[in-house]
C-alpha positions in Angstrom: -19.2 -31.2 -26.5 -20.9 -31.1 -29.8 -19.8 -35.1 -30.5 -21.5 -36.3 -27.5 -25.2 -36.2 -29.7 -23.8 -38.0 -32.7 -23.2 -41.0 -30.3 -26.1 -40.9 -27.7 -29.7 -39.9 -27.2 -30.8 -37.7 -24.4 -32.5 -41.2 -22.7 -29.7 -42.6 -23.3 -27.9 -40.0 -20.9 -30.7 -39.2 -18.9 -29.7 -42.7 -17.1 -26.6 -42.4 -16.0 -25.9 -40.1 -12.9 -24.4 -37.0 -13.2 -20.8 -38.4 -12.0 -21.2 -40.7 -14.4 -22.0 -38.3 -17.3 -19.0 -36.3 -16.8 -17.2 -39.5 -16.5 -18.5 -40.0 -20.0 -18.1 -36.6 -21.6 -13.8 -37.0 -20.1 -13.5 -40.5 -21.5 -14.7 -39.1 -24.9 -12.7 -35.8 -24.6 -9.5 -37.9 -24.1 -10.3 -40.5 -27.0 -10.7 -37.5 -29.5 -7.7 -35.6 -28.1 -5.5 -38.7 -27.3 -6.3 -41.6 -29.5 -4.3 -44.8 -29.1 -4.1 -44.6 -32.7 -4.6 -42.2 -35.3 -7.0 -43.2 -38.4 -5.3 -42.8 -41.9 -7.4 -39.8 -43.0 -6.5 -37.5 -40.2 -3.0 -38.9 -41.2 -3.2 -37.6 -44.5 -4.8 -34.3 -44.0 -2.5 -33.4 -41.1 0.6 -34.2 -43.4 -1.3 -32.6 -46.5 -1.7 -29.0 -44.4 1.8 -29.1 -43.2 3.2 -29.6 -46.7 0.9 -26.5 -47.5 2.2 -24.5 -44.6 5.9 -25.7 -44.8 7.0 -26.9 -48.5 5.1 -29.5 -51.1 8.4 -31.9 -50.7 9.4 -31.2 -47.3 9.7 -34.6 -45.1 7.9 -35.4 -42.2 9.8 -37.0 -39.6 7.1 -38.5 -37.6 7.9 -40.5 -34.3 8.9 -44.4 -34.5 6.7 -45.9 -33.0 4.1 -42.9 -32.8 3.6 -42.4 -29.1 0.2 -43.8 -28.5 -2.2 -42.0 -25.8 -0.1 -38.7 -26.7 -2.1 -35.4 -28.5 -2.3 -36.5 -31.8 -0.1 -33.8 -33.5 3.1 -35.2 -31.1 1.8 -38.6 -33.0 2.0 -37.8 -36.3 5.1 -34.8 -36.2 8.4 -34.5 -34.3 9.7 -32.4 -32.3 11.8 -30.5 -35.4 8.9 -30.8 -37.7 7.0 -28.6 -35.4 9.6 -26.2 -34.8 9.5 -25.7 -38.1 6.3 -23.6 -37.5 5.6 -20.5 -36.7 2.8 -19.9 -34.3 0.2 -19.0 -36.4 0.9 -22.4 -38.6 1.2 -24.2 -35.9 -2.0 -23.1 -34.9 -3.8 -23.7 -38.2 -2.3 -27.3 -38.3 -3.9 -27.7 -34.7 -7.4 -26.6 -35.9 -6.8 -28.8 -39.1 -6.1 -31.8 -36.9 -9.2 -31.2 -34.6 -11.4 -30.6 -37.7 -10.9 -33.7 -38.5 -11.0 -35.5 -35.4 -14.4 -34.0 -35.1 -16.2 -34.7 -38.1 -14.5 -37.4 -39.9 -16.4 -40.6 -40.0 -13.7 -43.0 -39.3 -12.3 -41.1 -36.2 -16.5 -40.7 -34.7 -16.3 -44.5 -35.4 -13.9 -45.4 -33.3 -15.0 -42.7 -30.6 -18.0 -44.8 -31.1 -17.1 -47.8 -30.3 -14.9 -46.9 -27.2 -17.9 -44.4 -25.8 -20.5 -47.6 -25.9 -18.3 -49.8 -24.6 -17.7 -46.9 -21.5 -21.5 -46.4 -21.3 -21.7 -50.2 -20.9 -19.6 -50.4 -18.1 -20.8 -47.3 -16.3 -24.4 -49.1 -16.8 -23.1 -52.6 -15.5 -23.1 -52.3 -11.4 -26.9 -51.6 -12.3 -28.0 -54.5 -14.4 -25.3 -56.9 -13.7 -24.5 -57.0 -17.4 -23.2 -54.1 -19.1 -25.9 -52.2 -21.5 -25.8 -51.1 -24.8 -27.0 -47.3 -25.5 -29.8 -46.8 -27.8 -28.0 -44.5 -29.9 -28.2 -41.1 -31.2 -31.5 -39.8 -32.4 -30.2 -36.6 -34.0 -30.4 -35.9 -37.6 -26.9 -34.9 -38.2 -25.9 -38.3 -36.8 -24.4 -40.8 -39.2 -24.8 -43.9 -36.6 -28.7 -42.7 -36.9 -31.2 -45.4 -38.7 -33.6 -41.9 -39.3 -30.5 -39.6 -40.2 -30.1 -38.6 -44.1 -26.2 -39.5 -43.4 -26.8 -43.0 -42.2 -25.2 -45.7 -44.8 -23.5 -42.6 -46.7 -20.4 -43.8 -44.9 -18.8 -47.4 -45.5 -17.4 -49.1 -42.7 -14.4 -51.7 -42.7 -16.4 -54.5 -40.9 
């Protein structure tokens, strides 16, 4: 899970038990592939590389309301949209989508957030309180202090 060192340090992981590191590593699995929302950006692109594989004016009809805690692509296209795909587009809109899930800012923001709020509560039946992480140590990790990507990256606070 190549997210899982943008968010957390190996101390930061060496705590927890090894039920509760899989717990972990599921709960951030299914809030990249199943977000209760999907950020604007991964929006756009998704709807930019359909237009690309489909037509520059063809309409998107996505779902009213978008489904929430469904795969994002059944969020952001219908059922017609998609069948208007062949396999191999369909396939290249699916790697599109998860490219951006992975490495967009926004969306490892809001993994973020929901992973240290998890780690806090697998963390709390042993201090009472729940406990923050110390966060990621790696270089390639924008939530780093030491990282050459920290504060390249606005965030809507």
């Amino acid at each position: 899970m190549p997210i899982l060192f943008q968010l957390f340090r190996a101390a930061d992981l060496q705590v927890l038990s090894a039920a509760e590191l899989i717990t972990l590593r599921k709960f951030i699995k299914e809030a990249q592939e199943r977000p209760q929302s999907v950020p604007e950006e991964i929006k756009q692109r998704a709807y930019d590389v359909f237009r690309q594989l489909t037509s520059p004016t063809e309409p998107i009809h996505a779902p009213q309301p978008p489904p929430p805690g469904q795969p994002i692509i059944n969020q952001l296209f219908s059922a017609a949209d998609l069948a208007k795909l062949d396999m191999q587009q369909r396939y290249i809109l699916d790697m599109a989508i998860n490219c951006e899930v992975l490495y967009s800012f926004k969306s490892l923001e809001a993994i973020q957030q929901l992973a240290d709020a998890k780690f806090g509560e697998l963390m709390a039946p042993r201090f009472g309180v729940p406990q923050a992480p110390k966060g990621p140590d790696s270089e390639y990790a924008p939530f780093n202090p030491m990282s050459h990507l920290h504060g390249k990256y606005e965030t809507p606070h």
